[in-house]
C-alpha positions as CSV (number, residue, x, y, z in Angstrom):
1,X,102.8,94.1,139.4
2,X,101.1,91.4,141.2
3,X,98.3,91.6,138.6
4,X,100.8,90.9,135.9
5,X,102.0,87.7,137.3
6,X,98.6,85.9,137.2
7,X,98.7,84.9,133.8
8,X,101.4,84.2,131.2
9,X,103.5,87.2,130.1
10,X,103.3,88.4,126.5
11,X,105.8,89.8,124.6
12,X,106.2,92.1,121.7
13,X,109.5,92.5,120.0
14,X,110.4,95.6,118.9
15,X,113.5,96.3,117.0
16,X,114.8,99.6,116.5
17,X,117.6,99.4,114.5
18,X,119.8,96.7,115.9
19,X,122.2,94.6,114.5
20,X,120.1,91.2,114.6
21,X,122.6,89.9,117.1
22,X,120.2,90.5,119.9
23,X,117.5,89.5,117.6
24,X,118.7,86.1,117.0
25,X,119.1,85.3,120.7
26,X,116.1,86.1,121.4
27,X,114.0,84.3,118.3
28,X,116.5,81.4,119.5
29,X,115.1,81.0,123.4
30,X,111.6,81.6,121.8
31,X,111.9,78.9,119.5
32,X,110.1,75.6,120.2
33,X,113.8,73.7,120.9
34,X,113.7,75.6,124.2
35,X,110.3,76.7,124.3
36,X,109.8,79.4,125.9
37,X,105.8,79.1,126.2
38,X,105.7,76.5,128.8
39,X,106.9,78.9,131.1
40,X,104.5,80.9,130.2
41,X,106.3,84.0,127.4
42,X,104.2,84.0,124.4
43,X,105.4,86.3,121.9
44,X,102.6,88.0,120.1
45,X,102.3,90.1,116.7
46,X,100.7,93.3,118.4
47,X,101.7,95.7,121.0
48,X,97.8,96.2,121.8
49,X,97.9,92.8,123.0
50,X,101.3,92.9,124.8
51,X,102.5,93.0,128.9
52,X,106.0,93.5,128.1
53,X,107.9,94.9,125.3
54,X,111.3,93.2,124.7
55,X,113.5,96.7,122.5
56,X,116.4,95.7,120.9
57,X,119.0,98.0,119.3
58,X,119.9,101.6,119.6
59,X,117.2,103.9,118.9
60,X,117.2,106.2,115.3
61,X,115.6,109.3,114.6
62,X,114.0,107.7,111.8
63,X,112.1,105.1,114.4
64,X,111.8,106.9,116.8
65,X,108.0,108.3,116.3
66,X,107.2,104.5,115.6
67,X,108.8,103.1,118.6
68,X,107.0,105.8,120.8
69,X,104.0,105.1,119.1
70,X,104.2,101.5,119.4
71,X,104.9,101.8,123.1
72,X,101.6,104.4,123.6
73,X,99.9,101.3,121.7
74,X,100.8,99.1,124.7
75,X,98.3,98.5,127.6
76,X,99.2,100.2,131.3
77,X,101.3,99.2,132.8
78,X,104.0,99.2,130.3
79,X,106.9,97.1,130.8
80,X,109.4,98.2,128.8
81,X,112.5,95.7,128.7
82,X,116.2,96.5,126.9
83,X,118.3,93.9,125.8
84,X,121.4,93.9,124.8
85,X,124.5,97.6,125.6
86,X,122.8,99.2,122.6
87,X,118.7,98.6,123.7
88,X,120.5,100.0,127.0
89,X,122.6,103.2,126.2
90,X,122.8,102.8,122.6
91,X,126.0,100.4,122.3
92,X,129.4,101.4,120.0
93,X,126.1,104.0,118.1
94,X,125.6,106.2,121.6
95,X,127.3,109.2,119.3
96,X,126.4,109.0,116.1
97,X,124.3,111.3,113.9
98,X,121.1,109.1,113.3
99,X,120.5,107.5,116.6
100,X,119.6,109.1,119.8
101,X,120.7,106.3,121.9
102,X,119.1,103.3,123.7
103,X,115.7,103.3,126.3
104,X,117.5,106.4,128.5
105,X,117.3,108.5,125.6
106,X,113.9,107.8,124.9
107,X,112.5,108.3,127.4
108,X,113.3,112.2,127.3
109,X,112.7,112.2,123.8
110,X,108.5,110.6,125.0
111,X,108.4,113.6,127.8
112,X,109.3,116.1,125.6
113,X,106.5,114.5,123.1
114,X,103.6,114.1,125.7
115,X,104.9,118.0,127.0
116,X,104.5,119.0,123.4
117,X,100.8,117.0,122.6
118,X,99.2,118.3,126.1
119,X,99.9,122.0,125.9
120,X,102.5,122.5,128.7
121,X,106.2,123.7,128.1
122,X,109.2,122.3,129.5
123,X,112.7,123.8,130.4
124,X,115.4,122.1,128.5
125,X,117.6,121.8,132.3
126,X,114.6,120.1,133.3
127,X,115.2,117.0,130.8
């Protein structure tokens, strides 16, 4: 972690789904009126080139495998930040048919994945 804080933090955006309402907030504090950058938070265009990335909105099925794959595109560590009750658990969408919820539900849905690409097997009580 310390090696993080030597330089300024970058930050990809990735939005999964959302509303916008998180989306405009956080375009707002990134926006020169409050400028952001001279505190160091740069928001950049790639997640190759990212520290941290910033998910907004609950998480579909539909972009899922892009989020996942956005996130694997990300350099180690990964810092993965939630804003906002449906980036966290999914929001008033926790239940519906085309979202699997926020960052808790991803993660099992990335284990089951990396179980699945390396070979081993997993027991569903395990998840």
């Amino acid at each position: 972690m310390n090696s993080l804080l030597k330089k300024s933090i970058w930050v990809f955006h990735l939005n999964t789904g959302s509303c916008n309402a998180c989306d405009i907030e956080i375009l707002d504090a990134l926006t020169p009126f409050h400028d952001a950058e001279r505190f160091g938070v740069k928001l950049v265009g790639s997640p190759r080139h990212a520290d941290v990335i910033l998910l907004t909105g609950p998480i579909t099925i539909e972009t899922l495998p892009k989020v996942i794959n956005a996130i694997e595109a990300a350099p180690r560590p990964r810092i993965i930040v939630a804003l906002g009750s449906c980036g966290v658990g999914g929001g008033i969408w926790h239940d519906t048919y085309s979202t699997i919820g926020g960052v808790r539900s991803l993660k099992k849905s990335w284990m089951k994945r990396v179980y699945r690409s390396t070979g081993y097997t997993m027991c569903q009580d395990a998840l």
